[in-house]
N, C-alpha and C positions, 0 to 999 in steps of 0.2 A: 436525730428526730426533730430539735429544731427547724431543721430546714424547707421539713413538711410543711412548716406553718408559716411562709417566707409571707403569706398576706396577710396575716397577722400580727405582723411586728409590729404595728405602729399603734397598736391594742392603748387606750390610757391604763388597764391592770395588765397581769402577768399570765405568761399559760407555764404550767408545770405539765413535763414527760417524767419525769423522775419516776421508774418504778415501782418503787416503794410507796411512793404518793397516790400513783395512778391504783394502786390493791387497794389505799386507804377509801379511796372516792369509788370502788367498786362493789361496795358493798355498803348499807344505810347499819352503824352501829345499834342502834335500839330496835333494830329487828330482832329478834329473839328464836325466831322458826330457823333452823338450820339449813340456808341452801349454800348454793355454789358463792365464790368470788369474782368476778368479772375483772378484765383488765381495760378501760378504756383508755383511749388513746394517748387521752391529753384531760388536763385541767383548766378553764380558761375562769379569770378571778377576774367579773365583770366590774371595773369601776365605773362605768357611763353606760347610760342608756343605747349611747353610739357602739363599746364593747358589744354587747349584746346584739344590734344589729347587724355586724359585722361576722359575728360570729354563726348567728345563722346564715346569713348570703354563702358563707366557707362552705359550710355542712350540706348546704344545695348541692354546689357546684359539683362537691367531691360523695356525695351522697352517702351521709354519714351523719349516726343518730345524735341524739341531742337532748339529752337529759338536763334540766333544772336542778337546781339545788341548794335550799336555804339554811335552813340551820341541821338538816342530817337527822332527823328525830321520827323517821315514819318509821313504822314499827311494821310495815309490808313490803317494804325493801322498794317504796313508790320512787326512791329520786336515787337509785343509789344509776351509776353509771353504766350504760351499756357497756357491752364486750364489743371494742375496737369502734369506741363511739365517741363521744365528747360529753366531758360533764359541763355545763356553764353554770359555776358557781358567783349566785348575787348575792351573799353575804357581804360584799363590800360597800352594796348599793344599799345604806344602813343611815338617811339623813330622815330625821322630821322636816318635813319642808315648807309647812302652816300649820297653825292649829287657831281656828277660826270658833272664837267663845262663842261669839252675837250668830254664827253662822253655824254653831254645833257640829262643826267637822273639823278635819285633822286629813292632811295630805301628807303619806310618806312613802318612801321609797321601798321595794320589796324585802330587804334586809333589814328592815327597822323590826327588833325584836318586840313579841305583844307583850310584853311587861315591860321596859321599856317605853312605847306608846304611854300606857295606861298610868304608868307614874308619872311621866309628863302633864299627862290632863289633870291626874288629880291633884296634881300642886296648883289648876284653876278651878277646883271645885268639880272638874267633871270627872270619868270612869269610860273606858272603852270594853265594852260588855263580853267579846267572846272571851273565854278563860279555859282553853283548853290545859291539861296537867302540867303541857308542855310549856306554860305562858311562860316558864322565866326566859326559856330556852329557845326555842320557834320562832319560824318570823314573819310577819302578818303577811307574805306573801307565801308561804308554805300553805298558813292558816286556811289563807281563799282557796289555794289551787287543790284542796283535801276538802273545802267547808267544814271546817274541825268544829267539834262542839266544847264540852264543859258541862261544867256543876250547874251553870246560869244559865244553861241554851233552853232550862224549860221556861225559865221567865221571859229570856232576853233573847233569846233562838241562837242558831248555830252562824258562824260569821257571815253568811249568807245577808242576813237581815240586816248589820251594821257596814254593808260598802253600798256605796253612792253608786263610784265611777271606777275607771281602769282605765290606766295604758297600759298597751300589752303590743309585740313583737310577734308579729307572724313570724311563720316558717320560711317565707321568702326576705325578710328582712323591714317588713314596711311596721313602720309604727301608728296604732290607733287608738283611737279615745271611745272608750264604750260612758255611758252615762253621761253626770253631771257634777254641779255643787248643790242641783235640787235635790231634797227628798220625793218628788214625786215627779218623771219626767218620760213622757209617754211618746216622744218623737223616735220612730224605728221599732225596729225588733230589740228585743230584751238581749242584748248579748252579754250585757254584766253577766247578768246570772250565769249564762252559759258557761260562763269562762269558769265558775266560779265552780268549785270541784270537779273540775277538767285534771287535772292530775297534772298538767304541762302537755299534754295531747295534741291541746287545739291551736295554743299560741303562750308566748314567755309573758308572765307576769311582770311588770317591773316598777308600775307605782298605782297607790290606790289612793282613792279621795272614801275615808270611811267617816261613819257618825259616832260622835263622841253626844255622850248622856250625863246628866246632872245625877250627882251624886244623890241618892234620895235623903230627906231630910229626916234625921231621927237617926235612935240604934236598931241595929235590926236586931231581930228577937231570932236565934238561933238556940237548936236540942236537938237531943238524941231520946229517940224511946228505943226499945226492945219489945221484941215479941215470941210466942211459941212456935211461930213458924212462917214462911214466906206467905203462904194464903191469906193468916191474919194482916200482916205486914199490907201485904197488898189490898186489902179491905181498907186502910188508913191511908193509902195512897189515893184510891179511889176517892174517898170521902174528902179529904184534904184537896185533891185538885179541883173539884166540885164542889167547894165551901164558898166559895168568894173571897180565900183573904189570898189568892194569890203567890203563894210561896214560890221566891225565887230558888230553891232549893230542895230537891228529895232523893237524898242515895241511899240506895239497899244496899245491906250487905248479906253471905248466910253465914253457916253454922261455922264452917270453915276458915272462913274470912274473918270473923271475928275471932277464933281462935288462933290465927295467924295474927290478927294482931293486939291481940292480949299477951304473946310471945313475944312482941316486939317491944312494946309500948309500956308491959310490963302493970295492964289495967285489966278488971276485971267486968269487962262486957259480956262475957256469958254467964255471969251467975244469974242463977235462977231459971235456970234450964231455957235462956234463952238462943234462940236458933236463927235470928234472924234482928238485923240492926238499919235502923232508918236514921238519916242524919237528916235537918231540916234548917231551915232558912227565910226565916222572912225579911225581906231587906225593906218592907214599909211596914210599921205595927201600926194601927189605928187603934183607936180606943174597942175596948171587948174583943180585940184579936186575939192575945194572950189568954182569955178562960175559954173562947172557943178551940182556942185550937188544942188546949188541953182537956177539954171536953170529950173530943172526935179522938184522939189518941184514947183517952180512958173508956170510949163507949166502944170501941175497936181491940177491947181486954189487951191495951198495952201493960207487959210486964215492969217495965221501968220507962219514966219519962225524966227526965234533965231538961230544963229549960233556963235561959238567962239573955241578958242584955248587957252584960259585962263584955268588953270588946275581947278582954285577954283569955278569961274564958272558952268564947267565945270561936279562937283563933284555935285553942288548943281543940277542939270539935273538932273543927273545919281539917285541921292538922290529920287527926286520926283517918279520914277519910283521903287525904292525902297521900298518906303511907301506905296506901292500899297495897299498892304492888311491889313496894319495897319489903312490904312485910312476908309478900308471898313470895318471891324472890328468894328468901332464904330458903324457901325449900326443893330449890333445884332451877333451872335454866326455865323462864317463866315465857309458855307459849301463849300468845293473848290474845284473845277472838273479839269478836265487835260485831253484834247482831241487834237488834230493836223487833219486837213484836208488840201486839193489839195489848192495852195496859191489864187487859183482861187477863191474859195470858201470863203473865208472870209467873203465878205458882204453879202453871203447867212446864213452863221453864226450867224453872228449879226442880222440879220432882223429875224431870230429863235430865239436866243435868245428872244429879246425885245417882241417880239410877246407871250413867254411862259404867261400863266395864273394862276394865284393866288386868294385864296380864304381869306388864311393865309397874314397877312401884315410883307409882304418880300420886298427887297431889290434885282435887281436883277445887276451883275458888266460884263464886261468882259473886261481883258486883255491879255496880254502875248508876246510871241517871234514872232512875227508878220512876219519876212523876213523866218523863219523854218516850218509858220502854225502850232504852237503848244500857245494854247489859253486857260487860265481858265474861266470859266464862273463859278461865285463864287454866292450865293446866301446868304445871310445875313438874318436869324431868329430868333425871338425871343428870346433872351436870359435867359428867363424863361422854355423855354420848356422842358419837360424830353425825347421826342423823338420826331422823325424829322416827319413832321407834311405830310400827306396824299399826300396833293395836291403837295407839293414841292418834295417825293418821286417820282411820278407819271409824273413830271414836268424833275428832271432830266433820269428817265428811258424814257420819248420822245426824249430828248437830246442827249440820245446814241444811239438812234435807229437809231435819223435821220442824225447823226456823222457817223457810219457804213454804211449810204446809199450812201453817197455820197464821198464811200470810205477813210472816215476818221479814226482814233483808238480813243477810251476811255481812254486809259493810255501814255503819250511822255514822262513823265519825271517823272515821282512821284512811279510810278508799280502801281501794283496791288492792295496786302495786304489783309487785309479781306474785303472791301471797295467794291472790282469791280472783285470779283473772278465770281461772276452770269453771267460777260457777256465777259467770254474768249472764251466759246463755240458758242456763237453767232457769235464772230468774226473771231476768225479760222477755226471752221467748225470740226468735229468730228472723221476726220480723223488725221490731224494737232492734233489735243487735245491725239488722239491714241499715237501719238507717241513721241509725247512729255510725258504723261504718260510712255512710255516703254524704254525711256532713263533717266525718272526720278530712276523708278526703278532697273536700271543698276548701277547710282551712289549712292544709297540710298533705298537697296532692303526692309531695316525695315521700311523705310519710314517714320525714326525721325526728318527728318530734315522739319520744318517749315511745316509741314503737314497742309495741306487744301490750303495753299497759291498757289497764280501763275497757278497754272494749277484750 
């Protein structure tokens, strides 16, 4: 099998055939939906920006796909390897290679993990903002090519809003520079963004010039209220995003979730017939932020309100919201969906949700970024089963249907992947699909790259 790769020896990383390897990198482990395993070809462990170019010019020639893949954490099976394709894994392409204080940026290479990044800054005072679940594990080029969000993406937005610049690798092999080191740089078309939740579609991510922010000054004032039910709850999301203090933080939980994790955690969040849990964040208190925001919680008949500025505290919050899915994980093999609707819409959500029907003995959760409307509704299956069971198929294609109706998306933070590629054409509509097709094939006329995904 070596021998296939006779232009590739001179690689500065390694390519692994080993079959056993090639199962491992054929499937993305944190996907949780039960599909098939892929066999692809080969592994190639990108140490240079030159690997990577080389690697695709190969995958032209012999026309043959070309999957990305950074830390292995998409939960849509977005980077796992094609069937008789190439993975090109940049987890080795893992250096900080500036971090520019007076200039508020940070240059690194696509395997630089985002926690990682972020503990680096904050040893200068600064904070690199996106913080998806995955921050310990991910890696800020995974980050871009998904635009992953977070707890913070309602203050600090989805990675999207903290990258400058890019270099990125076509499909024929040529390396380019999208942006700058400015924050504001209008020369050309926008193709940062473009690239930027491309899935690996358009072209290889391999280093990013992103912005780094000053830590804000002060403790932030972090709590939890409870309420009788997601309507109320969402009454105090409303109010609270519309108050002016800004909260970098607002996750829902329901009834469920919280009872998942009062099982875990071993705490008592639903006393008092509570149904529904908001976790909260303000990472700047001004003076009278703290009575107002306990005002709008109490005027919003919250059931229990916790509030403090104790950092340890504080962490233990943050924590509970953490364990979201760990906690619901215990109750069987955790399918996990990723939708955002109008903020209005929430407790129409929830009462869809809880209302879905089962024949199958499911578990069914919802949470997420509650102040952005971006919510999982995660369903918990048997952990025995070798494929996802009829009624709970059937259960989440209701789900998206009735997400799109009420002008919501199926995908805020996670993509696509092979997961939810069936319902892109539903939601943009076949013209949108045209032409996103006829700019796929502008950058990518072989159409090696990640083929079937995203569009």
């Amino acid at each position: 099998m070596v021998s296939d790769f006779e232009e590739l020896k001179n690689l500065d990383g390694e390519i692994e055939t080993d079959l056993e390897v090639r199962h491992k990198y054929g499937q993305n482990k944190y996907t949780q939906s039960i599909i098939s395993v892929n066999t692809p070809l080969a592994v190639v462990h990108a140490a240079s920006i030159r690997d990577v170019q080389a690697t695709l010019r190969f995958a032209n020639k012999e026309h043959l796909s070309v999957t990305a893949l950074g830390g292995g954490t998409s939960i849509v099976n977005g980077s796992a390897g094609e069937e008789k394709g190439l993975v090109l894994d940049l987890s080795p392409l893992d250096k900080i290679l500036e971090i520019s204080v007076p200039d508020q940026y940070a240059i690194v290479q696509a395997g630089v993990l985002n926690g990682v990044l972020d503990q680096a800054v904050r040893k200068q005072g600064y904070f690199f903002a996106p913080d998806p679940g995955s921050k310990p594990i991910s890696t800020i080029g995974g980050n871009i090519a998904t635009n992953a969000g977070g707890m913070s993406s309602l203050k600090y937005g989805t990675t999207k809003q903290s990258v400058v610049g890019l270099k990125v690798v076509l499909a024929d092999g040529t390396l380019i520079e999208t942006g700058s080191k400015c924050f504001k740089d209008n020369v050309g078309y926008d193709l940062t963004d473009l690239f930027i939740g491309s899935e690996g579609t358009l072209g290889i991510i391999v280093e990013a010039t992103v912005r780094i922010l000053p830590i804000p000054f002060g403790n932030p004032t972090t709590g939890l209220a409870t309420f009788e039910s997601m309507e109320a709850l969402s009454m105090a999301v409303e109010h609270l995003s519309g108050s002016g203090l800004y909260p970098s933080m607002l996750e829902a939980l329901n009834k469920n979730s919280i009872e998942a994790l009062d099982r875990l955690e071993k705490t008592d969040l639903s006393k008092g017939g509570a149904e529904a849990l908001l976790i909260f964040q303000l990472d700047v208190t001004p003076a009278g932020a703290l009575e107002a925001l306990k005002k709008i919680l109490h005027a919003d008949k919250a059931l229990y309100v916790s509030v403090t500025d104790d950092a340890e505290y504080a962490q233990n919050i943050i924590k509970i919201r953490q364990d979201y899915y760990e906690a619901e994980a215990a109750y069987g093999r955790l399918i996990v969906e990723d939708v955002a609707v109008p903020l209005s819409k929430l407790p129409e959500l929830a009462e869809f949700v809880d209302k879905l029907k089962f024949s199958t003995p499911v578990k069914t959760f919802l949470g997420g970024h509650a102040g952005d409307g971006n919510f999982h509704p995660n369903i918990a299956i048997p952990s025995n089963l070798e494929a996802i069971p009829t009624d709970v198929e059937k259960a989440i294609n209701k789900l998206f249907t009735y997400v799109q109706s009420i002008g919501g998306t199926i995908s805020a933070e996670h993509g696509v992947g092979d997961v939810k590629d069936a319902w892109v054409l539903p939601q943009l509509g076949e013209h949108l699909v045209r032409v996103q097709r006829e700019l796929k094939a502008a950058f990518d006329p072989a159409g090696i790259l990640n083929p079937g995904r995203k569009l």
